[in-house]
DRENROFI-919008 format. One record per atom (N, C-alpha, C, CB): residue in one letter; x, y, z. Coordinates in steps of 0.02 Angstrom, whole numbers, padded with zeros to 5 digits, always signed. Glycine has a CB too. Layout:
<gubas>
AXYZ ...
</gubas>
This chain:
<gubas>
X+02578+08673+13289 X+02614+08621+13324 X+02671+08651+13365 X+02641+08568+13274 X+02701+08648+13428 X+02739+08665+13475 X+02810+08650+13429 X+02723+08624+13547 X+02839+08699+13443 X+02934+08660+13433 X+02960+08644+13470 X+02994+08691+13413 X+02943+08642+13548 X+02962+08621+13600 X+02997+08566+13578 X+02916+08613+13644 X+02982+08512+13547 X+03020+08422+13527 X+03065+08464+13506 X+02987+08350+13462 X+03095+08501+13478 X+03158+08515+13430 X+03207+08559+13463 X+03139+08551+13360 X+03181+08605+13512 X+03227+08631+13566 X+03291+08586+13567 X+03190+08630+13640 X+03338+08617+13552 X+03408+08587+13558 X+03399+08512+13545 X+03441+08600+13633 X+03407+08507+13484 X+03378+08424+13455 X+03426+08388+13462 X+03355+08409+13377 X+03506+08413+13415 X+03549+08388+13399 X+03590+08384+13514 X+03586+08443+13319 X+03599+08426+13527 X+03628+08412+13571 X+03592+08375+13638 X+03656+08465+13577 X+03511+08355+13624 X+03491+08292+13658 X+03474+08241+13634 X+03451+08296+13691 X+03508+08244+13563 X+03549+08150+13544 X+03588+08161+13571 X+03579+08114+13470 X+03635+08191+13558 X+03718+08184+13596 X+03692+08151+13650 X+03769+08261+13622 X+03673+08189+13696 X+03650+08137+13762 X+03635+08091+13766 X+03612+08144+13795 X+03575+08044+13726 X+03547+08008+13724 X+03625+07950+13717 X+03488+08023+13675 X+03632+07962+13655 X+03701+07915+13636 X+03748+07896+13691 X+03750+07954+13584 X+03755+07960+13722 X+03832+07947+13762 X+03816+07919+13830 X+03883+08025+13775 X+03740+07944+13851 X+03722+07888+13897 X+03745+07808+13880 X+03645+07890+13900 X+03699+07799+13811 X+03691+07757+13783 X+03770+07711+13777 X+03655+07785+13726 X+03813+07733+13787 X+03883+07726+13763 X+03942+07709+13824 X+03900+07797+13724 X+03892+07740+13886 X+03937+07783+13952 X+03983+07805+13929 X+03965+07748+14012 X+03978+07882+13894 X+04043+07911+13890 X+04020+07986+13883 X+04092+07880+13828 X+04058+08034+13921 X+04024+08085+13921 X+04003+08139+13861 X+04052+08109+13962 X+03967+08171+13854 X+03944+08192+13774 X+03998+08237+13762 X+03863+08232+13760 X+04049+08255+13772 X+04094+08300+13728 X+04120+08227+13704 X+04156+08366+13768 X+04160+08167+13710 X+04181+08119+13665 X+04147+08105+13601 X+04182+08066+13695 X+04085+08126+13586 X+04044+08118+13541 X+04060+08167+13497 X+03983+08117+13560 X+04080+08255+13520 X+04093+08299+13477 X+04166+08312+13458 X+04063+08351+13498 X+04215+08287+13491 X+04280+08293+13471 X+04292+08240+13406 X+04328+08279+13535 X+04344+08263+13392 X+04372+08202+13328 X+04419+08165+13381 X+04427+08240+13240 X+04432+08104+13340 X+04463+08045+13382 X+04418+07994+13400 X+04491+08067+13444 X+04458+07927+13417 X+04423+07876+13461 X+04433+07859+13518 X+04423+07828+13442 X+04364+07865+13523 X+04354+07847+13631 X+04331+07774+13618 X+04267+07908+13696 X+04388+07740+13670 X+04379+07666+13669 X+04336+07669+13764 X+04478+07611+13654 X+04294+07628+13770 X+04276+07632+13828 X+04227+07531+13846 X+04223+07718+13827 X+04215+07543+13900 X+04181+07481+13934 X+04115+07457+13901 X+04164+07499+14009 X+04130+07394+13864 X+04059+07372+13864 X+04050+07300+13908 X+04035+07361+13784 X+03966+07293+13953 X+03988+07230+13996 X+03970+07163+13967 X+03954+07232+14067 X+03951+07169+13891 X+03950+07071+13882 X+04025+07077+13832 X+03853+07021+13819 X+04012+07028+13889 X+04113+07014+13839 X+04112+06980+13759 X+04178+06930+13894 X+04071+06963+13742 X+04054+06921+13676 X+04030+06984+13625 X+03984+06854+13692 X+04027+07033+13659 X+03961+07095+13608 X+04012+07162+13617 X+03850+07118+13662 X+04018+07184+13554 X+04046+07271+13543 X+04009+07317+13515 X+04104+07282+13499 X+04017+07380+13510 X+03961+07436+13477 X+04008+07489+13449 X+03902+07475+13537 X+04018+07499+13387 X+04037+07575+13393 X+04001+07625+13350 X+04108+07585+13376 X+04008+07670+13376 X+03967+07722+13339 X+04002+07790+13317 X+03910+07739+13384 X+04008+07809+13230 X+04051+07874+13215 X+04023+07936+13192 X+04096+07861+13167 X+04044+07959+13189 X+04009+08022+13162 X+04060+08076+13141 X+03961+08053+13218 X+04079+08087+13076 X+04117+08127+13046 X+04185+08095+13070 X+04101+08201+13061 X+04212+08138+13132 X+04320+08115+13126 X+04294+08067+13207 X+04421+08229+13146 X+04243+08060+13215 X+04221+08044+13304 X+04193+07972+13274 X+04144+08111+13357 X+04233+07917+13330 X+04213+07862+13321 X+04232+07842+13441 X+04269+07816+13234 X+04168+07820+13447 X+04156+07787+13521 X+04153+07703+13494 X+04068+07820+13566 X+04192+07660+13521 X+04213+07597+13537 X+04167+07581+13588 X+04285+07592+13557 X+04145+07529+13619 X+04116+07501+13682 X+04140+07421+13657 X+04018+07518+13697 X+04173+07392+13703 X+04205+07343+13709 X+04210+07322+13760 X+04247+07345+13690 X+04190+07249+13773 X+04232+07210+13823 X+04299+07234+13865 X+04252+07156+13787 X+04296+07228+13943 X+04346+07254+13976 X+04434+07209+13952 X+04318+07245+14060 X+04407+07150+13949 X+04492+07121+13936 X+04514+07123+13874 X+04507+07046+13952 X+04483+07170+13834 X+04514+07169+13748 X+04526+07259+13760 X+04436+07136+13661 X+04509+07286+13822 X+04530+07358+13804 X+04582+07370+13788 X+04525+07400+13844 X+04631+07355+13819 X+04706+07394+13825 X+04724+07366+13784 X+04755+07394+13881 X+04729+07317+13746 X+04748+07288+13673 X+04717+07344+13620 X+04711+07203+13658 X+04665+07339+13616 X+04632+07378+13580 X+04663+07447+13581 X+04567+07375+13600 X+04675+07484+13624 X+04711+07551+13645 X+04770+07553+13599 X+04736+07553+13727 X+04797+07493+13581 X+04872+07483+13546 X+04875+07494+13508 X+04905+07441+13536 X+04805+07449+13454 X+04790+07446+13401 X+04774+07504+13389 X+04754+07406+13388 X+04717+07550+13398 X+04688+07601+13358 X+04750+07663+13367 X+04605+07623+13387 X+04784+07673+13428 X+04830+07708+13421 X+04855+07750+13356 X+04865+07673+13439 X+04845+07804+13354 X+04874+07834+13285 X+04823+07846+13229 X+04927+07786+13254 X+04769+07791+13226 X+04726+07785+13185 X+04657+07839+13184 X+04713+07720+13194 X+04628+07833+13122 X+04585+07901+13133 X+04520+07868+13144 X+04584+07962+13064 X+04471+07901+13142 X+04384+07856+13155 X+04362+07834+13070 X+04299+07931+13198 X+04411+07869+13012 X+04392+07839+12945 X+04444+07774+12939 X+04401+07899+12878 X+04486+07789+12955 X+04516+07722+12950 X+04487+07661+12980 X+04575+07725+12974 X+04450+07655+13030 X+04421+07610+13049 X+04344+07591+13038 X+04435+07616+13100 X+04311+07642+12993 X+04249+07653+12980 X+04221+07563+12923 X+04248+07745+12936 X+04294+07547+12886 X+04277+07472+12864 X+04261+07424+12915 X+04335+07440+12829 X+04192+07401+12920 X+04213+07329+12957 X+04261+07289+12967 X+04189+07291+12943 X+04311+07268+12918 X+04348+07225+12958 X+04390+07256+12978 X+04371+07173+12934 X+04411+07315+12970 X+04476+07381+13003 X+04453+07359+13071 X+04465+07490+12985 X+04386+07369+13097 X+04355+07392+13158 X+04369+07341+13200 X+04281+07407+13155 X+04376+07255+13170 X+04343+07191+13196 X+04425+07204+13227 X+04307+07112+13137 X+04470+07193+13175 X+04547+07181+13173 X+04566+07202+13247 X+04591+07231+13111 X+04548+07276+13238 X+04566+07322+13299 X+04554+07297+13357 X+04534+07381+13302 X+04478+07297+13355 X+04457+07268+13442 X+04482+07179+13439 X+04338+07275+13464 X+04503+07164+13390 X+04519+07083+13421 X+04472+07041+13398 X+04516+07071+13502 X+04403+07051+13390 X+04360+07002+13360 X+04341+06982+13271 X+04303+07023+13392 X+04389+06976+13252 X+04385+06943+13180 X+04326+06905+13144 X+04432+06899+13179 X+04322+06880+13208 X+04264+06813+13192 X+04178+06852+13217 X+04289+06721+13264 X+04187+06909+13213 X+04128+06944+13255 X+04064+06935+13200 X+04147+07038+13277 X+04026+06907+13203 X+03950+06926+13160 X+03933+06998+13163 X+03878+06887+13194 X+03937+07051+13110 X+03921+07106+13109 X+03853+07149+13093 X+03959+07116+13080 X+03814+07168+13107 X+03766+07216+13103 X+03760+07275+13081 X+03752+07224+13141 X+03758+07285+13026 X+03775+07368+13022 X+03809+07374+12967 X+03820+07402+13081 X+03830+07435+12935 X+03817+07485+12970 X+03748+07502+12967 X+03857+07532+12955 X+03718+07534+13000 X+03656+07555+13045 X+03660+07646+13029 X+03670+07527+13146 X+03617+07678+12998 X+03584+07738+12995 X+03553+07764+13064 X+03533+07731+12943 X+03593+07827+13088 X+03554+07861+13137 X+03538+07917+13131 X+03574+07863+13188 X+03478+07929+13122 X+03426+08006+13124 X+03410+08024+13152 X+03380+08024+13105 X+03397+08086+13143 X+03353+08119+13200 X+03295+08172+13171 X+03407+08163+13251 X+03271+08180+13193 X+03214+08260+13160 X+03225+08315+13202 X+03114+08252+13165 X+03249+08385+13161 X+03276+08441+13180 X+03216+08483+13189 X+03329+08467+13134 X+03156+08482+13118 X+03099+08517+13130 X+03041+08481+13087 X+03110+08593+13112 X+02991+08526+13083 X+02913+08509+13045 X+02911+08465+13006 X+02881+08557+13005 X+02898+08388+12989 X+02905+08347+12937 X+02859+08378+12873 X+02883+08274+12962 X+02813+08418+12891 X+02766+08466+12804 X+02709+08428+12817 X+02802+08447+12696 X+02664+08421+12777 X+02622+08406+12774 X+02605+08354+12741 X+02605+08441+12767 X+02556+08323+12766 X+02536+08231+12761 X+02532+08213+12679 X+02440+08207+12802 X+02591+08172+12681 X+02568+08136+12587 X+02493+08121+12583 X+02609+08043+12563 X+02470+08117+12536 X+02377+08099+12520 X+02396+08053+12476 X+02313+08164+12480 X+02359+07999+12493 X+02384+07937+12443 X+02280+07899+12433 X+02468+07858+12507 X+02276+07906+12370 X+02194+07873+12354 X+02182+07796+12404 X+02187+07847+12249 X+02116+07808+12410 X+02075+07749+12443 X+02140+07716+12495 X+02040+07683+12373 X+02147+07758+12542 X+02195+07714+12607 X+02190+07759+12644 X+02278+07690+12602 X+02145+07751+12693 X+02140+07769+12786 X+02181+07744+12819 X+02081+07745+12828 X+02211+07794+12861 X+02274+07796+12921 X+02239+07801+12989 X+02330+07869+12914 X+02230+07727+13014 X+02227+07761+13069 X+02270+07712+13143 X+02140+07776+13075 X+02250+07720+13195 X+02289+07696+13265 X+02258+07623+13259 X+02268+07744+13350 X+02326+07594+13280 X+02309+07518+13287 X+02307+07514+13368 X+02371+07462+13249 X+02301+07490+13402 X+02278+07500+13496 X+02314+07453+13501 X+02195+07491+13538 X+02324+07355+13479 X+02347+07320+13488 X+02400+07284+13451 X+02314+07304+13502 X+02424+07232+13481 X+02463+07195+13444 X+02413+07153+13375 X+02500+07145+13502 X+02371+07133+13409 X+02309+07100+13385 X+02297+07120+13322 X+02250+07112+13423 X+02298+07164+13315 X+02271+07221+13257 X+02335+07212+13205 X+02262+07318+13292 X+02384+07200+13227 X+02450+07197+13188 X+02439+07138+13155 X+02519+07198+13229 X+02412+07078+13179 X+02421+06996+13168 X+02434+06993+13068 X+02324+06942+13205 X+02376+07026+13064 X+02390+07018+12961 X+02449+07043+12940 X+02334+07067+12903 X+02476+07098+12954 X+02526+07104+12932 X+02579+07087+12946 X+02529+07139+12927 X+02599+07048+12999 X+02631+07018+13026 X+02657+06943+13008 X+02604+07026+13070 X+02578+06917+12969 X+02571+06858+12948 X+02612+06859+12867 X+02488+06841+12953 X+02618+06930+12837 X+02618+06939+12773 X+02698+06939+12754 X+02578+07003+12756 X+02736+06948+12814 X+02790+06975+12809 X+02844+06927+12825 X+02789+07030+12843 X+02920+06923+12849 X+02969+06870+12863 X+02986+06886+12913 X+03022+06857+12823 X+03000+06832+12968 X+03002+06862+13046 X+03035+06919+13062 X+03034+06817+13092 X+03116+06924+13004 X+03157+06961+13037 X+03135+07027+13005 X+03232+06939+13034 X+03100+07045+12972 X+03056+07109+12956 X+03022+07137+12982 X+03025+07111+12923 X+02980+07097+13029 X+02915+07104+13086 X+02967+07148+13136 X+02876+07012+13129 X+03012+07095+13153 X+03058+07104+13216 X+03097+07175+13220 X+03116+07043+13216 X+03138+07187+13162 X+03146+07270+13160 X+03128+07313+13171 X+03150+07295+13132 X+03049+07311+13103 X+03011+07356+13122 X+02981+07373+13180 X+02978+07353+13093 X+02982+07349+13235 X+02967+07374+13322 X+02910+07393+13319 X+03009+07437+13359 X+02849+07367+13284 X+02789+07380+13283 X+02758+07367+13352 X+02759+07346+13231 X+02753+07391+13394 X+02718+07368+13472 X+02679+07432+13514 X+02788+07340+13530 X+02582+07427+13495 X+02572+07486+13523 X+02578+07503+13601 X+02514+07499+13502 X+02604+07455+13629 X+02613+07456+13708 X+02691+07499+13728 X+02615+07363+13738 X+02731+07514+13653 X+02782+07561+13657 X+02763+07637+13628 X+02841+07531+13621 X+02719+07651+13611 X+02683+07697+13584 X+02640+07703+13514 X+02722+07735+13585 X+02637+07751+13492 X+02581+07755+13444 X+02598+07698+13386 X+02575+07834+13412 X+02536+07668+13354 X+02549+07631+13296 X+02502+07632+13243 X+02559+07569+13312 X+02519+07682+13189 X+02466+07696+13141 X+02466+07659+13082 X+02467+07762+13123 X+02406+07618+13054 X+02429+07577+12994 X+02395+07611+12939 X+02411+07495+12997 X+02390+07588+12886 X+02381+07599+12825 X+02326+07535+12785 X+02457+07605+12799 X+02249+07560+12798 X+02205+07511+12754 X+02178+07530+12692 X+02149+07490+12787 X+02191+07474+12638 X+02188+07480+12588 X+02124+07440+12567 X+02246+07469+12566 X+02076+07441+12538 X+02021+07390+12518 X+02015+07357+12579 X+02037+07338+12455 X+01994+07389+12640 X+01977+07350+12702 X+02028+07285+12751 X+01914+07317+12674 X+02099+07330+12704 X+02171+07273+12725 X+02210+07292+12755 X+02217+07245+12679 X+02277+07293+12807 X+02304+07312+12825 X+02377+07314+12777 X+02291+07290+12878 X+02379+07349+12759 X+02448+07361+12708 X+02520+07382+12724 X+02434+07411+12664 X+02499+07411+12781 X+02566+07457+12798 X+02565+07473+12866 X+02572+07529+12757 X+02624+07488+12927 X+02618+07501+12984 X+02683+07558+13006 X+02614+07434+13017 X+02663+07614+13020 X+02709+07644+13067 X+02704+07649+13144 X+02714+07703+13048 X+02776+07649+13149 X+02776+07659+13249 X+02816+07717+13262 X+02819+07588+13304 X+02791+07743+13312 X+02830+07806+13345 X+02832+07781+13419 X+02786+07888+13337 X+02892+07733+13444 X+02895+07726+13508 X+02945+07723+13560 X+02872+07688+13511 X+02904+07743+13623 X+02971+07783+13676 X+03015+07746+13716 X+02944+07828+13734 X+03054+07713+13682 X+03104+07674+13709 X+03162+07722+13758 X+03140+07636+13643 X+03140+07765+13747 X+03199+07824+13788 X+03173+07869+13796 X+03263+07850+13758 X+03153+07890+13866 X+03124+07972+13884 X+03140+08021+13856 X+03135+07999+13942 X+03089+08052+13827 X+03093+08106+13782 X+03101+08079+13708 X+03151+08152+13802 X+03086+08036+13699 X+03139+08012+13636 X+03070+07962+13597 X+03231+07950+13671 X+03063+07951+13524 X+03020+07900+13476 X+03038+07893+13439 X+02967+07902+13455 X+03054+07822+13426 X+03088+07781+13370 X+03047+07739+13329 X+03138+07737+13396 X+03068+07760+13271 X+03017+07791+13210 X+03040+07710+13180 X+03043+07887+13151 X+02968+07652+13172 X+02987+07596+13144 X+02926+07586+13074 X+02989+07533+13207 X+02945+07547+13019 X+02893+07552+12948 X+02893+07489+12943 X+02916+07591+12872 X+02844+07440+12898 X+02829+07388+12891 X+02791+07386+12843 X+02812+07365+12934 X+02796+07372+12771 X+02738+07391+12719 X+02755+07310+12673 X+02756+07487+12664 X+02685+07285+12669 X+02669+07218+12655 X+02701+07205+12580 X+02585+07205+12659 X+02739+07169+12569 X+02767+07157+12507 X+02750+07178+12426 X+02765+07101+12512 X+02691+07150+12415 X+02653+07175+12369 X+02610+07226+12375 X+02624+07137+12351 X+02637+07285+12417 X+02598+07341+12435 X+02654+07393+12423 X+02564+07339+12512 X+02714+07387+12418 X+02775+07419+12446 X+02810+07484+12369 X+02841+07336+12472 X+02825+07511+12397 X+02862+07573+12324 X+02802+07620+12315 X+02881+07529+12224 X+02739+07609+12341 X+02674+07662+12345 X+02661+07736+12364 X+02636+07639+12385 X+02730+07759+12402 X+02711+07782+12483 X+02689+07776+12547 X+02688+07805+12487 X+02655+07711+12555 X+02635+07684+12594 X+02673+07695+12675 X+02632+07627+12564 X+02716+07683+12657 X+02775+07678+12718 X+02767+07737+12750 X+02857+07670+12695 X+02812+07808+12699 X+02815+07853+12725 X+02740+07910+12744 X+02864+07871+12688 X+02686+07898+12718 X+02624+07921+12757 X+02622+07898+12801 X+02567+07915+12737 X+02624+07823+12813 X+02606+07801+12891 X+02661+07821+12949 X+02598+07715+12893 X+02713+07816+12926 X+02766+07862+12962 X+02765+07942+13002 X+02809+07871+12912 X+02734+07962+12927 X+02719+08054+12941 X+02664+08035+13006 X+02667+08113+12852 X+02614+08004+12976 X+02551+08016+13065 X+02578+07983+13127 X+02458+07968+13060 X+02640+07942+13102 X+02664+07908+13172 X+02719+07984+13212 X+02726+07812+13147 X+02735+08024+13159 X+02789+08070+13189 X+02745+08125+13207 X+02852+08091+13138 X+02703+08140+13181 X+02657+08188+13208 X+02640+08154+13261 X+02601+08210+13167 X+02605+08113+13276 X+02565+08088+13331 X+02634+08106+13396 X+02536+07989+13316 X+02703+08085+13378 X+02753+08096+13428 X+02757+08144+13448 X+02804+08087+13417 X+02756+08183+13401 X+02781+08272+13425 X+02727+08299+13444 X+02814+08329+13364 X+02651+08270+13446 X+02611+08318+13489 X+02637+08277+13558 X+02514+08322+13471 X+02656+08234+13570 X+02685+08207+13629 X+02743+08240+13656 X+02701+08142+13618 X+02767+08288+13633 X+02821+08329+13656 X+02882+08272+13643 X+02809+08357+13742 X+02884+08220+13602 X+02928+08174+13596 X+02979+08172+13531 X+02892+08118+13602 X+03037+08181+13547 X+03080+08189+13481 X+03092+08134+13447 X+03144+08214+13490 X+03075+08141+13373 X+03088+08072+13345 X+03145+08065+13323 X+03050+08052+13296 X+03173+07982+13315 X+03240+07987+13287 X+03225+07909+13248 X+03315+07997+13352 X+03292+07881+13205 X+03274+07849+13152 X+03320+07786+13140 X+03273+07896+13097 X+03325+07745+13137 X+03358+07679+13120 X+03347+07625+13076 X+03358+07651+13163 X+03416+07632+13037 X+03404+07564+12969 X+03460+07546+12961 X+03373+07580+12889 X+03480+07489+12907 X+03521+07472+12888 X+03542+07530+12826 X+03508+07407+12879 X+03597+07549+12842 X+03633+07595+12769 X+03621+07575+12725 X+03700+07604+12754 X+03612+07492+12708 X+03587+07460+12634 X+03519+07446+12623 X+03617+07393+12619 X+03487+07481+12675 X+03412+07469+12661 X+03401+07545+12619 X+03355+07455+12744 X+03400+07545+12550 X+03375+07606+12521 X+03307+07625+12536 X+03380+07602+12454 X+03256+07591+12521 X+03183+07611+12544 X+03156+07652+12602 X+03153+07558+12556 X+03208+07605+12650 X+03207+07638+12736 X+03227+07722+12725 X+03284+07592+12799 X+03291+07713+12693 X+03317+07778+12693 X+03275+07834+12658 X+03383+07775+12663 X+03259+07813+12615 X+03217+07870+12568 X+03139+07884+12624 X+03190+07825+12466 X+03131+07850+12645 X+03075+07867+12708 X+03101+07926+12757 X+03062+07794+12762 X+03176+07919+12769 X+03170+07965+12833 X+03209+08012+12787 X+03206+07940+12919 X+03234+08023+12738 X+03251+08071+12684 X+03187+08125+12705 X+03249+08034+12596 X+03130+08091+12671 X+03056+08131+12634 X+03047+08161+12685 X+02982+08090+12606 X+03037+08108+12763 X+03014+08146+12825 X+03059+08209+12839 X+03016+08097+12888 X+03107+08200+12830 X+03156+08252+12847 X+03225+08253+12913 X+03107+08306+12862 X+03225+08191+12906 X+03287+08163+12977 X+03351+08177+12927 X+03282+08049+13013 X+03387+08215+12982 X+03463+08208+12982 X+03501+08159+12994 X+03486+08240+13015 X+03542+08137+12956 X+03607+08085+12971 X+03637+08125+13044 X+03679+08084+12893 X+03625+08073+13107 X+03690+08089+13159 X+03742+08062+13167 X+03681+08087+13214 X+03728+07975+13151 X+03787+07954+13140 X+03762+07878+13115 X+03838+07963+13205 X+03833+07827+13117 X+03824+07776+13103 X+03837+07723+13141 X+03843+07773+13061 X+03814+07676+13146 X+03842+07616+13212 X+03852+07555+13176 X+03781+07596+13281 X+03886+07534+13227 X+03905+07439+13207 X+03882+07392+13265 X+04005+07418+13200 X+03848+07355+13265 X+03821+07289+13308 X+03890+07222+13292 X+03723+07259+13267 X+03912+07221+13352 X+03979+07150+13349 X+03954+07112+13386 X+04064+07158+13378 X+03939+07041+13367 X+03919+06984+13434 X+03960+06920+13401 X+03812+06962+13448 X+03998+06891+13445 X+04043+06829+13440 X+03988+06775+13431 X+04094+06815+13510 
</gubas>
């Protein structure tokens, strides 16, 4: 398999992010907080990583905000409501915190799990059972959509049990989503269908990277096994 995907991994997240952020990628590696522009005024983002915390905020709560964090470090604000206080939105519905990974090298070799074939789902269509099995906002995370790239499921006794996605929401880039049917789930299931979704990426020359809720343990122990690094953590704010 090529290492080409892993060529300077860590420093094309940085990029990815600080695009992602508009802020240029050394703010990402210094310690401190970079407060900067976000354009829906109702919605904030921040994202930390070790003493480095990036703000994106609404333009008319900046310079308030500037007041507030003043002095303060990126752990001091790493509590949700530290964070809300700061930028002004108290009343913010929060998201997060949010797990960000990435894969540095070789995930190893494919778990073998009895009587369950892995293979490519082509459509949405193909998704419908498991889809049916699950609670909307589970479907909806998991970013199962083979029209964003590869989507390998997991059949069990001629069923669809389990679904991974590896897809390219960002050039160069596959974001690694799991979906494993309730009464199917704690098996391995997840993370095999994962492994052929991350292989399938990286013969794509495509770097995978990883997203969950910090309190989703299951999620986490998936990109543990695969082998993703913590890059950082984020917060979703919407009024």
């Amino acid at each position: 398999m090529t290492a080409r995907p892993f060529d300077d991994a860590e420093r094309r997240v940085v990029s990815l992010w600080a695009e992602r952020l508009g802020v240029p990628p050394g703010d990402l590696t210094r310690p401190g907080i970079r407060l900067t522009t976000n354009p829906e005024s109702s919605a904030a983002y921040a994202l930390w990583r070790g003493n480095t915390m990036v703000i994106a905020i609404s333009s008319d709560r900046l310079a308030e905000a500037r007041e507030r964090v003043r002095g303060a470090t990126a752990r001091d604000l790493m509590p949700p409501p530290a964070l809300l206080a700061a930028i002004g939105m108290p009343e913010a519905r929060v998201v997060g915190p949010a797990y960000q990974g990435f894969l540095r090298s070789d995930p190893g070799p494919a778990p073998t799990i009895e009587r369950v074939e892995f293979t490519p789902i082509p459509s949405r269509d193909g998704l419908a059972p498991l889809r049916a099995a699950v609670a909307p906002e589970e479907w909806r995370h998991a970013s199962l959509d083979p029209a964003r790239g590869v989507v390998v499921g997991a059949i069990r006794d001629g069923e669809l049990v389990a679904a991974a996605a590896a897809g390219s929401e960002w050039p160069g880039f596959a974001a690694v989503g799991i979906l494993t049917r309730r009464d199917a789930r704690g098996g391995g299931l997840a993370t095999a269908a994962a492994h052929h979704a991350v292989v399938a990426a990286l013969r794509a020359e495509l770097l995978p990277i990883y997203q969950t809720l910090q309190s989703n343990e299951p999620s986490l122990a998936v990109a543990r096994k695969l082998g993703f690094e913590h890059f950082g953590s984020t917060l979703s704010l919407r009024l």
